[in-house]
N, C-alpha and C positions, 0 to 999 in steps of 0.2 A: 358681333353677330356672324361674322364671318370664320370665326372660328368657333364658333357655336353647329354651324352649319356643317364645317370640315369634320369637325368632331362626330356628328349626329350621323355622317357617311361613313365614318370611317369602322363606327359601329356597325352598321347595317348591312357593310360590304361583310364584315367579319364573320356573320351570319350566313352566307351565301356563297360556299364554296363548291356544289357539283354543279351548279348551269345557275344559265340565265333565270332566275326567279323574277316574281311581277306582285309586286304589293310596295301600296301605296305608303309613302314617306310625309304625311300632310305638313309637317313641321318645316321642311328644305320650301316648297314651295305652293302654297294652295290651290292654285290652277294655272300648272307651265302649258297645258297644252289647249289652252285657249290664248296664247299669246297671240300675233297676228304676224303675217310676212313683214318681215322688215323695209321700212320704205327704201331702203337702198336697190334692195333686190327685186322688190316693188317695179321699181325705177328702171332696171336693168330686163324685166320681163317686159312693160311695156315698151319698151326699144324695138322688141323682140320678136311683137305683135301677138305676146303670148297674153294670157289671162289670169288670175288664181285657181279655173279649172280646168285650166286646161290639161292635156295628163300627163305625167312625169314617165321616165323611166330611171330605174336607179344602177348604176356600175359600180361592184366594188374589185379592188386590186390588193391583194396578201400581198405580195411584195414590196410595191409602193407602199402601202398602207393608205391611199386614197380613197375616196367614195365621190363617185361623180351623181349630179341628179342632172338628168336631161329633162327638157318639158317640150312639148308640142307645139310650135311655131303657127304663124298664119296658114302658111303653106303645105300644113298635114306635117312637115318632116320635123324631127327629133334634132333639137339643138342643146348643145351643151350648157345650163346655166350656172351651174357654180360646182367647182370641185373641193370637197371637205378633206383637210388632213387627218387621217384615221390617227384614234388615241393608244387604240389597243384595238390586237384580235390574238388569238391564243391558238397552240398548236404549230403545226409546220405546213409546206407548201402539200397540197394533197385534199380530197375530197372526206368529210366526216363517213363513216361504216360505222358505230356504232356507240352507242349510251357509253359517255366517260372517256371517252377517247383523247379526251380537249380538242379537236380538230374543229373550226369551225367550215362552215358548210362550201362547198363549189359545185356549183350549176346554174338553175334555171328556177327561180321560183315565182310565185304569184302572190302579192299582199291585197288585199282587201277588206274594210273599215274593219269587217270583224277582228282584224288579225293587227289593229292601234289599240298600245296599251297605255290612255293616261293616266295608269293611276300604279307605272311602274317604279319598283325599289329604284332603277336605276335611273333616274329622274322621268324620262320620256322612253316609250321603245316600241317598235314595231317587230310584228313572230315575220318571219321569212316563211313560215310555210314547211319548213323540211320536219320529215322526207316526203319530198315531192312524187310524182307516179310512181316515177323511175326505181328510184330511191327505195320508196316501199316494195314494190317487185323484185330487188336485189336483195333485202331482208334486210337492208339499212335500216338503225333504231337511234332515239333521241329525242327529244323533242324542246319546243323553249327556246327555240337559237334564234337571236334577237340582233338587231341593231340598237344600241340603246346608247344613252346617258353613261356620266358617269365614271368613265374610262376604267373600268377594269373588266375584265372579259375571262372566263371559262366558254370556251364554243363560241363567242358569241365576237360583233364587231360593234367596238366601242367606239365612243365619241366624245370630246367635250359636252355638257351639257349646254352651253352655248350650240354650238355646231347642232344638238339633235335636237334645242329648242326649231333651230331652222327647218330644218329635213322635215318635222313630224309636222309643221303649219302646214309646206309646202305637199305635202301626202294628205294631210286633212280637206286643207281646200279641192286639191286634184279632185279627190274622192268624190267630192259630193261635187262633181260635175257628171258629167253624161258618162263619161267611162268609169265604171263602178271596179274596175282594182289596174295593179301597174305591178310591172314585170322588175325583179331585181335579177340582174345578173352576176356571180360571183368568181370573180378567173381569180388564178395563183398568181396570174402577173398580166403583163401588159402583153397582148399579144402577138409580138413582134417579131419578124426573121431571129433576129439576134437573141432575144430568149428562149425561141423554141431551138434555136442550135445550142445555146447554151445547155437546156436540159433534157437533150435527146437520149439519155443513158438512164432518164430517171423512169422508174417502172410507172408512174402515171401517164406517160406520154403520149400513148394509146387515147386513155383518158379526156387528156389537154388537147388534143387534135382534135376528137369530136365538140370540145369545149369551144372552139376556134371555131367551127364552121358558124355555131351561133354567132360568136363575135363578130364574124367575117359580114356574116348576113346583114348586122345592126349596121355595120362600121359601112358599107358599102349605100346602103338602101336609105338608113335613118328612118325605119318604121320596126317598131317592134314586133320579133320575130314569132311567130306562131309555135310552142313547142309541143312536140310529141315523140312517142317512144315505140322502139319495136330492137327490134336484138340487141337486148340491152344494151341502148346507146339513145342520145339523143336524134332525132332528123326534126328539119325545119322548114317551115312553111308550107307544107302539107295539107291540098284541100281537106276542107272538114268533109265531105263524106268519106275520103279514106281514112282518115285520122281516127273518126269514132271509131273505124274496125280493128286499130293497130294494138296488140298485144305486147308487151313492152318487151316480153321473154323471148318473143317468138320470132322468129325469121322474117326479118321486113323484105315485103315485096318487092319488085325489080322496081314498080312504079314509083319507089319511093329512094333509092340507093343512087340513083343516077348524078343529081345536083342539078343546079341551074346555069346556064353560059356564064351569067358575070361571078357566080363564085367561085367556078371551078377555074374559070381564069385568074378570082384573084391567090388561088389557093397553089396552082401551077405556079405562078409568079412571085410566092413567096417560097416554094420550096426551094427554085432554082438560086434565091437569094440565100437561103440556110445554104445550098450546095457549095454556092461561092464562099460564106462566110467559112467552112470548116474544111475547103480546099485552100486559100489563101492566110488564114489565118487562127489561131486558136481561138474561143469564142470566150468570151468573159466566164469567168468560174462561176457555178450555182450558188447560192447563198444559202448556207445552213441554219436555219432554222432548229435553236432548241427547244424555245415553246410560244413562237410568237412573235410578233416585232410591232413596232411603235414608227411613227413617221418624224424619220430625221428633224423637223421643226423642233418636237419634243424630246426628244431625245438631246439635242444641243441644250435646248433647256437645264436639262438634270443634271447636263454635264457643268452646265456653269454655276450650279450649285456648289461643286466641289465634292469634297468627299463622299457626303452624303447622297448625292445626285445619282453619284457612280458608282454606288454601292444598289440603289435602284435601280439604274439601267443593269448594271449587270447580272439581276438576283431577277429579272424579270417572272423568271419563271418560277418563280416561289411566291413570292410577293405582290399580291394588288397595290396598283398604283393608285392611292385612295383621292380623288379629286384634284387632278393636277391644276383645273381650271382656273380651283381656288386656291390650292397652296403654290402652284407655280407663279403664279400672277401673268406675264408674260405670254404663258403660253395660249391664255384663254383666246388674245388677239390675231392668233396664227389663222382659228376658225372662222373670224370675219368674211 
């Protein structure tokens, strides 16, 4: 059955080479997305004084190849509950600009029930939303760009199918509590001194900085950030009545360019760290990206395959990794 199953994906992936597509596979599995939270994580939420609606926020990181889901505590603030090892995401470190690019997406976007697909090719998947305002007012195009099952990825960020049975319970239940959708955040990397010294020559930099002030915002506060747009750039937490006026193209107002005390201190205080980092010492080399990358777990995996493994890892960009869940065996438990 198991290689009845391998086989049945590996067709349907072959079918599905410019994006994320969404049609139902009934054969792999009749209903993955009524499965229910795992009692482990169960277990691990009630610790936590969280609920199954309470609401999530989702983090993901192209470099690491991580996906974090944060959920909402007793105490209003956002705590971390489990971090997913990404299977696949396609493309290089950089924001998607347009249809076919393979880049998958980096910003700010909003998911809500409309936007859960159970009855996707790629076993479970949720659309991200892009192009979000911003995105659309740049003349950014694409559409489709998913988190999904599956692991193999055009634009999109893949997962074990284990791992996005979890993610899609944990969004299903959120949903259908009082907060009716949940913010995913998508950075090229971890937002650290030492990686923003590291890629201070790369032309998204500009980019990555306004990207960082959201981060900043979440990482300090642990309430999710309110976004909106005006000279083409993100700004954050922004009463809504200025916000409804903000023009995404247009010239943001002084009222809004200023910042707030604790982020501009923590934003001072990491620059002077970058200062230190590239006065005392050389900063770690960027990482090139040719079409994507895999998270170290899996990647050890293929390699202990042997030849074949590493004829995988390193064709990455040619070749879908068709179900490593089930053909790696090993690797499905790294998403536990």
């Amino acid at each position: 059955m198991r290689r009845l199953k391998s086989a049945l994906s590996a067709v349907a992936l072959t079918l599905v080479l410019g994006g994320c597509v969404n049609v139902m596979d009934d054969v792999l599995d009749p209903a993955p997305h009524l499965q229910p939270i795992p009692a482990a994580l169960m277990a691990q939420m009630r610790a936590k004084g969280m609920t199954p609606s309470s609401p999530i926020l989702v983090r993901v990181f192209k470099q690491e190849s991580e996906l974090e889901v944060w959920k909402q505590a007793a105490g209003g603030r956002y705590e971390l509950l489990k971090t997913y090892p990404m299977c696949r995401w396609s493309g290089k470190l950089g924001p998607k600009v347009k249809e076919g690019d393979r880049q998958a997406p980096e910003g700010f976007y909003t998911v809500t029930a409309g936007l859960l697909n159970p009855k996707s090719q790629y076993y479970l998947s949720f659309n991200l939303g892009y192009p979000n305002r911003l995105e659309r007012a740049l003349g950014h195009t694409g559409d489709s760009l998913m988190v999904h099952g599956a692991c193999a990825s055009v634009g999109c960020f893949a997962m074990t199918d284990e791992a996005m049975g979890e993610i899609y319970a944990l969004a299903r239940d959120a949903l259908a509590g009082e907060k009716k959708s949940f913010q995913v955040q998508a950075f090229p990397f971890r937002m650290t001194p030492e990686n923003m010294a590291r890629y201070r020559s790369d032309p998204n930099i500009a980019f990555w900085r306004n990207l960082k002030e959201g981060y900043d915002a979440f990482r300090i506060r642990r309430q999710e950030p309110k976004i909106s747009s005006c000279g083409r750039r993100y700004v954050f937490d922004v009463p809504d009545e200025i916000a409804k006026t903000l023009d995404p193209l247009a010239e943001c107002p002084p009222s809004v360019t200023g910042g707030t005390p604790d982020l501009l201190a923590v934003s001072a205080a990491d620059e002077e760290a970058v200062k230190a980092i590239l006065s005392t010492r050389q900063p770690s080399k960027p990482v090139a990206y040719v079409d994507g990358g895999m998270h170290p777990s899996y990647l050890q995996t293929l390699r202990k395959l042997g030849p074949e493994g590493l004829a995988r890892a390193s064709s990455m960009k040619r070749v879908p990794i068709s179900r490593p869940d089930v053909l790696l065996g090993a690797a499905s438990s790294d998403a536990r």
